[in-house]
N, C-alpha and C positions, 0 to 999 in steps of 0.2 A: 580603282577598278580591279588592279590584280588580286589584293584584300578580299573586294565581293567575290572573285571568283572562285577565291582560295575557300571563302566561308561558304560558299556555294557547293565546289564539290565536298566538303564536308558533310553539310546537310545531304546530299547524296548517298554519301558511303554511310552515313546512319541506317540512310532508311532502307539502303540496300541490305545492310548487316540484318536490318531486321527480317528485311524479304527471306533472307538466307537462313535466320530462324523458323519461321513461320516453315519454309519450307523443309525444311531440316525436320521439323515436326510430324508434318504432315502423314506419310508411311508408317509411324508408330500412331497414330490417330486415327486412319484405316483400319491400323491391325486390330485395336480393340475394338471400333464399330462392328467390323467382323467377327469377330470374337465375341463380341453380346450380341449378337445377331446370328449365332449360330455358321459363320459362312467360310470357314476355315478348311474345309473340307472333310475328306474322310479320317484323317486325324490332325486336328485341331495342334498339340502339342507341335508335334514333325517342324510342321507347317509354320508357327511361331518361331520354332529354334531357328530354322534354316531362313526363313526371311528376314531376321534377327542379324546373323551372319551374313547375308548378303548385303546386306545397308549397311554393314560395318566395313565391307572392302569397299563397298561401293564411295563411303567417307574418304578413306585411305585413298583410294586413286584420285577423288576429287581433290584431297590437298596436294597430290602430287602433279596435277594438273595447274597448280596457282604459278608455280615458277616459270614454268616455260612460256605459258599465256603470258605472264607479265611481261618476259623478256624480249615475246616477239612482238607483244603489242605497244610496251613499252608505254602500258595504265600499270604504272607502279601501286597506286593503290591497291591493285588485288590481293596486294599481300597482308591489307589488313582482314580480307579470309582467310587465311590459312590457321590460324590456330582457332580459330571455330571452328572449320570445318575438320579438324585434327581433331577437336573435342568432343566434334559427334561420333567420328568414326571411334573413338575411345565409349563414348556415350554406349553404342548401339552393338559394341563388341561386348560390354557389361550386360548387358540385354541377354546376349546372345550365351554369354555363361550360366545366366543365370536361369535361361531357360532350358539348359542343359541341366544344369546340377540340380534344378528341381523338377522338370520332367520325366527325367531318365534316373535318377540319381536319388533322388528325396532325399538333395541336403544331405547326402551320406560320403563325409569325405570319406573313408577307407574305399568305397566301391567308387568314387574319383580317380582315386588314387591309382586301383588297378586297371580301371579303364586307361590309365596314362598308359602303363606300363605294356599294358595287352594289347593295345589298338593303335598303330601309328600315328595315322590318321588326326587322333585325337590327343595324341603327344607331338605333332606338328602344331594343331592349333593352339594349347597350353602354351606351347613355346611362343607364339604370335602375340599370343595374348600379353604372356609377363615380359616381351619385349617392350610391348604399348606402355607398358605402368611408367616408367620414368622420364618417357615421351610428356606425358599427360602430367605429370606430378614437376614437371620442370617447361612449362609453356607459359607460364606466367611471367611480366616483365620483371617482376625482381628475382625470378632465378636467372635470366638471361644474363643480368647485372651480378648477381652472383657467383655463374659459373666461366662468364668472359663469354662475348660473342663467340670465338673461335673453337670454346674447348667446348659451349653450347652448341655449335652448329654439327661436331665429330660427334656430339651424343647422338644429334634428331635424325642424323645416317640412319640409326636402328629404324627407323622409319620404313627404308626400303625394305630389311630383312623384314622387318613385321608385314607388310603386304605380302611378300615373295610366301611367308609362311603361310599366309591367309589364301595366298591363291592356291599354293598345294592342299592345303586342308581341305577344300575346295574340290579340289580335283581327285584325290583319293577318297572323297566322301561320297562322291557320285559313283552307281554304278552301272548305267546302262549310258544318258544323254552324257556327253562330257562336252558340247558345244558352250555352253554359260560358263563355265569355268576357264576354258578355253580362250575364250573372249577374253575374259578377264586378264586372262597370261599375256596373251596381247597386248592389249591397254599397257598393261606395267613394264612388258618387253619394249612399247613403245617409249614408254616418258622416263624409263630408267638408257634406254639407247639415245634419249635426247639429249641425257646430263653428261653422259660420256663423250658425248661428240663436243658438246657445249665446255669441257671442260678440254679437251685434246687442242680445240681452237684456240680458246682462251690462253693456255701454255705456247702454241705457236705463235701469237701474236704478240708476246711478251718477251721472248725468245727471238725473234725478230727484230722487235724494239730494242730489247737490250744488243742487237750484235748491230744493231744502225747507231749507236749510241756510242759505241764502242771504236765504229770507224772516225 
């Protein structure tokens, strides 16, 4: 019986990962039915880069969302989302460059380059961006085995800095509504002040233990 259940939630978490695809898709699937359908609005590019960009935080805060869900709910499983949905948030931040550099930019690294320099804003984002690369380039189970649980989990930290960057880029990129963005700071102010307490407890309770251990 515990076998069936085991092969049971198994089949579960398949077909959930797959939900989690399908849906994961869906927003860039839109984008372009809209996009050959003329419905993007009054500029069509903007409109692309910047929705582009917001499914990329929006990735980022959903894998920052797997841990504490797991740990309050204690369905361990959901941690076999998190590196999908870390892949997308890499996925749809690639999106988001590259409808920068060829909207705005046509592919012209020098006029990249000085946009880094001239515009914060967008030397905030860069920086968001080339934090994600070794996120994404080391989420596979044989770098884990590679780099050592420990010395891998003090890389995926850069994690939090790459959203934090994405939420200011965000926010200095708006320049009338800054409620969306705003929101967004929240969210992360949230489940970054969840890791912190989650982790001060964790040291207390150890701390504790060791000085009962001790008497």
């Amino acid at each position: 019986m515990a076998d069936d259940a085991i092969k049971g939630l198994t089949v579960d978490v398949k077909f959930a990962r797959f939900l989690v695809l399908v849906n994961a898709l869906v927003p860039l699937a839109l984008l372009a039915w809209d996009g050959y359908h003329h419905r993007l609005g009054a500029n069509p590019p903007e409109f692309a880069t910047r929705a582009t960009g917001v499914l990329a935080l929006v990735f980022i805060l959903l894998t920052l969302v797997v841990t504490p869900l797991r740990r309050l709910t204690g369905a361990n499983w959901l941690a076999k989302f998190r590196r999908m949905l870390g892949l997308f948030a890499f996925f749809y931040a690639c999106l988001h460059l590259l409808a920068y550099s060829w909207f705005d930019k046509v592919f012209s690294a020098s006029d990249i380059l000085r946009d880094v320099a001239a515009r914060p804003f967008i030397a905030v984002g860069m920086a968001g961006f080339l934090l994600l690369l070794p996120l994404a380039a080391t989420s596979t189970a044989g770098m884990i085995r590679r780099l050592g649980g420990r010395r891998w989990a003090r890389l995926h930290k850069l994690t939090y800095v790459a959203a934090a960057a994405g939420v200011v880029h965000y926010w200095m990129l708006v320049k009338a509504d800054a409620r969306v963005p705003l929101a967004f700071a929240a969210a992360l102010a949230v489940l970054l002040g969840y890791r912190i307490f989650a982790a001060r407890s964790n040291a207390r309770r150890k701390g504790q233990a060791a000085a009962a251990a001790a008497e």
